[in-house]
C-alpha positions, -999 to +999 in steps of 0.1 A: +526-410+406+513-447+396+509-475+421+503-513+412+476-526+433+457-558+435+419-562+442+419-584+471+382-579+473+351-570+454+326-547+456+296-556+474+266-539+477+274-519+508+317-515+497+334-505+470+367-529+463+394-533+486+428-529+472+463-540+484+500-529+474+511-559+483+507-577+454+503-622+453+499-646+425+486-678+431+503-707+411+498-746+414+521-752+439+532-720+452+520-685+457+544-655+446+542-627+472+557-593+463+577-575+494+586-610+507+620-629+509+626-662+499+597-689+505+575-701+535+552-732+537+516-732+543+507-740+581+482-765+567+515-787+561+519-800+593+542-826+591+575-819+602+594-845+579+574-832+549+582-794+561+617-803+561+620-820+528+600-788+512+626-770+532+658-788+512+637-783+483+629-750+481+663-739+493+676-753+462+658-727+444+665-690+432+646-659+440+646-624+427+650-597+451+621-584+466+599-615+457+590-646+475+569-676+473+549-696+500+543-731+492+506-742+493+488-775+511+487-791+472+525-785+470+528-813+505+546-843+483+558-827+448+589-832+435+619-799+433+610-803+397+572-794+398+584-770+424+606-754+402+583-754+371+555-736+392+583-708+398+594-703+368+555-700+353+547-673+379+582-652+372+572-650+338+537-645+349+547-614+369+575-599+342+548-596+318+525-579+340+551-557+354+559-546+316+524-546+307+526-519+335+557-497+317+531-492+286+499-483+300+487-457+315+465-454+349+439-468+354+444-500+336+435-538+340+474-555+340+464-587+350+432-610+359+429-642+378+424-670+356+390-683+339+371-711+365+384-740+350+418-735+354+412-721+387+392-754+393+416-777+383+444-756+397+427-755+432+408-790+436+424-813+411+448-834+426+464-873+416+440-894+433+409-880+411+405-905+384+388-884+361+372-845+349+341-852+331+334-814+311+303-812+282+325-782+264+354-786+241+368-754+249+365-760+284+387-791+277+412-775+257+421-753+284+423-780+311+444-799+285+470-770+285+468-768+322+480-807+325+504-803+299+521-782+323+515-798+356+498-833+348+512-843+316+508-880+321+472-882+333+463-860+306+436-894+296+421-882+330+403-855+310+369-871+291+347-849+268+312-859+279+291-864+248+264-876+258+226-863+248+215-856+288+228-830+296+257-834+327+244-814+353+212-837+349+231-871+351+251-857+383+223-842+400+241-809+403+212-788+394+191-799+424+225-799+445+230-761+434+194-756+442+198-767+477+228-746+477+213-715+481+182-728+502+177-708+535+165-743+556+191-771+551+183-807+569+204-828+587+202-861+597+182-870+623+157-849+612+167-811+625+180-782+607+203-749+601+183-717+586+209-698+568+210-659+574+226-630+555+223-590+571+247-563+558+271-574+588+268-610+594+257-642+586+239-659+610+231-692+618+204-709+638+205-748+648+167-760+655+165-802+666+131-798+644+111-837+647+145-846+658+132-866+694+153-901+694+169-895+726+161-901+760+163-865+772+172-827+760+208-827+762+210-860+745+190-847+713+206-814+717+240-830+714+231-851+689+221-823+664+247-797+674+276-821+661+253-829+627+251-789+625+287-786+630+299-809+607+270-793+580+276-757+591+315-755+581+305-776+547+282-750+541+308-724+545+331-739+520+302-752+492+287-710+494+320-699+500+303-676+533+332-647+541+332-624+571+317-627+604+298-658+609+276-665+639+263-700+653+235-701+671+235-737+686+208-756+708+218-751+746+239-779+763+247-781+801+270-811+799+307-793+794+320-826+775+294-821+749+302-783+747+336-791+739+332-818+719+311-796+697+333-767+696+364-791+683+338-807+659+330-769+644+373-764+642+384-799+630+356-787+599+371-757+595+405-775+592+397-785+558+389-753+547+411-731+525+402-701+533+416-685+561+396-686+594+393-685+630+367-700+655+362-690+692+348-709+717+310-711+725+300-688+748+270-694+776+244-686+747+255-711+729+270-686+706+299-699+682+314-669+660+332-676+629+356-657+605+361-667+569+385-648+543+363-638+515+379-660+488+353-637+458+321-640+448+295-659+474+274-685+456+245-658+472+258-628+450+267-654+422+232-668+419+204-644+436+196-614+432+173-587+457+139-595+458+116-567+444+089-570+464+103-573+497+132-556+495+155-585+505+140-585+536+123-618+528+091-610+543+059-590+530+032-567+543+002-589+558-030-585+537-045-567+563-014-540+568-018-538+530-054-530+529-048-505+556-026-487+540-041-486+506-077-470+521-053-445+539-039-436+504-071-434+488-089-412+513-056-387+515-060-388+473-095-380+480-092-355+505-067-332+486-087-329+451-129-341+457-135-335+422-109-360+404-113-400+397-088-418+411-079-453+393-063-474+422-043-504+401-043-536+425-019-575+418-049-595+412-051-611+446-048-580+471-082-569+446-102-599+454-096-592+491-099-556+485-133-560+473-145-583+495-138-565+531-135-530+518-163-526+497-188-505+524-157-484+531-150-474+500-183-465+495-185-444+521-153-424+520-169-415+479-198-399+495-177-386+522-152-366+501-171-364+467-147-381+448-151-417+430-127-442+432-123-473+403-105-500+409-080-523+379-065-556+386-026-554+372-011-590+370+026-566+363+026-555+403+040-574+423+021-599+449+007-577+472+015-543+460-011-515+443-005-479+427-027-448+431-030-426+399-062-402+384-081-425+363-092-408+326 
């Protein structure tokens, strides 16, 4: 037996990929759902006038059996027309995936989401952007394909940028990327968040920092918790965080300012697409968070695990280090007094190596028989060393 599936998530480095039977396409305006009759319209449309003219709009419209469509927040506004078009685009969409499906066999890739600049212009470009600068003429035939569909008369939106600095470097996005992935991120009177990542959580911590304009505590602590909030659910959306999420905010006595900070962290969240939920801050000052995962963080899409401390982001003192190299070299020694051992050292553990250690070492030669020869190796990593017999 075959089943069509869809990866609703992606592996990580803990989970394999999660899969669903329940199978949705994401258009423009709408959002084909497999199993589900008819249409709905996005919560995030909240207007009842504008619910009930998508309502008449959408009833105007035919469905297959067993398929239905939700109409998404960038379909508030558009006309039965667009509505119609976005339909008819995902229908087709879906029959040639279904008879991509009759003619292979299991397991095979049917379908994949689309490249990141449609999905860019499909899920941020809306009328009041006055233009999409892009330095790659393939990039802007494929957006020019995408408005011919949805956007044919702002097509002159779309600019080639030709320019000899490169568009990253006019924009500042490569230092805004940068900061992206920093741990420490500032805010504006002069406190901070420090951005977390475990296997089961993200964490983050809300310091005040130099931040001391107010008269008292609370006042500061105030202050900075509703710059954190408002920078905390940005950050959510800009590294595209997913899972559990919790807020570690400065401690407030005053139950106005607890609230107002808690409505600050869900009007933030408000804007986000991504399904989530926020609970209330608890007596810790605790503020959990869940996010959908909407794919890839910018974390697993930029970094990569650090060799040398083993993602923990923190290394062995020099002192633990020089420990626990003598402790190597005096077992080596122990087990075989006849043999040379060549202990390879990163450049600057050596120097420290040879400066405290040097009477030790000594003595545990005489003590076991044995000599011991030292090598600085620029290829180890910062603060690491290897034990070998020397020839």
């Amino acid at each position: 037996m075959e089943l069509l599936v869809q990866v609703t998530k992606e592996e990580s480095s803990v989970k394999g990929a999660a899969l669903t039977s329940y199978i949705s396409i994401a258009g423009r305006f709408l959002v084909m759902m497999l199993g589900m009759k008819r249409y709905g319209i996005s919560k995030k449309i909240t207007g009842e006038k504008e619910r009930e003219r998508i309502r008449k709009n959408m009833e105007k419209l035919t469905y297959p059996e067993n398929l239905g469509f939700i109409v998404r927040t960038v379909g508030a506004g558009e006309l039965l027309k667009n509505l119609r078009a976005d339909l008819t685009n995902l229908l087709k969409l879906w029959e040639r995936t279904v008879e991509e499906g009759k003619t292979r066999k299991a397991p095979a890739l049917l379908y994949e989401e689309q490249d990141i600049v449609i999905r860019t212009l499909r899920d941020q470009y809306s009328s009041d952007v006055s233009e999409v600068q892009m330095d790659s003429p393939d990039s802007q035939r494929k957006a020019i394909g995408f408005f011919d569909v949805y956007y044919p008369m702002q097509k002159s939106r779309l600019k080639l940028y030709r320019q000899k600095r490169p568009l990253f470097s006019k924009f500042n996005l490569e230092e805004q990327v940068e900061r992206a992935c920093a741990r420490k991120v500032p805010l504006p009177s002069g406190g901070h968040i420090v951005i977390d990542r475990t296997e089961a959580i993200w964490s983050i911590d809300v310091n005040s920092g130099r931040s001391s304009k107010d008269r008292d505590i609370e006042d500061t602590a105030y202050r900075t918790n509703r710059e954190a909030a408002a920078e905390v659910t940005r950050q959510l959306r800009l590294r595209d965080m997913g899972g559990l999420i919790v807020v570690d905010f400065i401690d407030m006595e005053d139950r106005r300012h607890i609230k107002d900070v808690e409505k600050a962290v869900k009007d933030g969240m408000k804007r986000d697409k991504a399904r989530n939920d926020v609970s209330a801050m608890g007596k810790f000052g605790l503020v959990a968070i869940t996010r959908q995962r909407m794919g890839i963080s910018l974390y697993d899409t930029l970094m990569t695990g650090c060799d040398s401390c083993g993602g923990t982001g923190l290394l062995p003192t020099a002192d633990a280090l020089l420990v626990r190299l003598m402790r190597k070299v005096h077992d080596e020694l122990s087990r075989d007094p006849s043999k040379e051992l060549l202990v390879r050292v990163a450049p600057p553990l050596l120097e420290s190596l040879l400066n405290r250690k040097r009477e030790e070492i000594t003595r545990l030669e005489r003590l076991c028989g044995g000599q011991v020869r030292f090598q600085a190796d620029p290829a180890l990593p910062s603060g690491s060393f290897a034990v070998g017999e020397g020839t």
